[in-house]
N, C-alpha and C positions, 0 to 999 in steps of 0.2 A: 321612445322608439318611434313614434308615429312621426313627432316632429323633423326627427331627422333623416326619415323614410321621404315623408312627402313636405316640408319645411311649412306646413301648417302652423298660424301663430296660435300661440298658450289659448288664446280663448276659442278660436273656432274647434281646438280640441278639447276643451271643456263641454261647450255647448254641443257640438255631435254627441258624444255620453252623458251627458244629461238630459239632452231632449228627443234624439233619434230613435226607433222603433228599431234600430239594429242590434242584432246580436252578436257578441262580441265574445272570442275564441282566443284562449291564451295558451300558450303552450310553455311548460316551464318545468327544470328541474330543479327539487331545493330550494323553494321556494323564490329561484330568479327567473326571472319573464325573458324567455331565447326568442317569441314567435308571436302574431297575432295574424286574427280576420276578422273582420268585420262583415254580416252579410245581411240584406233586408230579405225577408219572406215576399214572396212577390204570387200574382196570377195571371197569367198571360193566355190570351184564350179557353179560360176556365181550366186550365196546366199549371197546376202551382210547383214552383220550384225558388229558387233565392239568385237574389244577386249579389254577386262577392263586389265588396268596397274598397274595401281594402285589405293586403295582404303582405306582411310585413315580417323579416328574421332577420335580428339583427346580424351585423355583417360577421362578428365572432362567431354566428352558430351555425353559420351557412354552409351546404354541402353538407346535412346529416341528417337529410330526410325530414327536417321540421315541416313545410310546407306539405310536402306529401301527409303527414300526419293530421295537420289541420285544416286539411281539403279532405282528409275521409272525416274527418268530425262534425264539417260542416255539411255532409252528404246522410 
């Protein structure tokens, strides 16, 4: 989903979830993956809030609220 989201080759999406401090948000029904986020925990003037990376529904599951879902999860 990622790769064909943002056309990232196999290993730089490998290494982002292997080695990044990001948290990673799946939204799925029955066990198939419709959605994700990606977001870093961040502090900005002693304000801690996150930065979203990436935000991704595959194009089947689009227009059913998925996003909204996993922007309140990531909140």
């Amino acid at each position: 989903m990622w790769q064909e989201a943002f056309s990232d080759n196999e290993e730089f999406v490998n290494d982002f979830f292997d080695k990044r401090c990001a948290k990673t948000y799946v939204y799925s029904e029955k066990e198939v993956p419709m959605g994700m986020v990606s977001v870093f925990d961040i502090t900005l003037n002693n304000i801690k809030g996150a930065y979203i990376y990436a935000l991704v529904v595959d194009r089947t599951y689009r227009s059913k609220g998925i996003a909204t879902a996993l922007l309140d999860a990531v909140q």
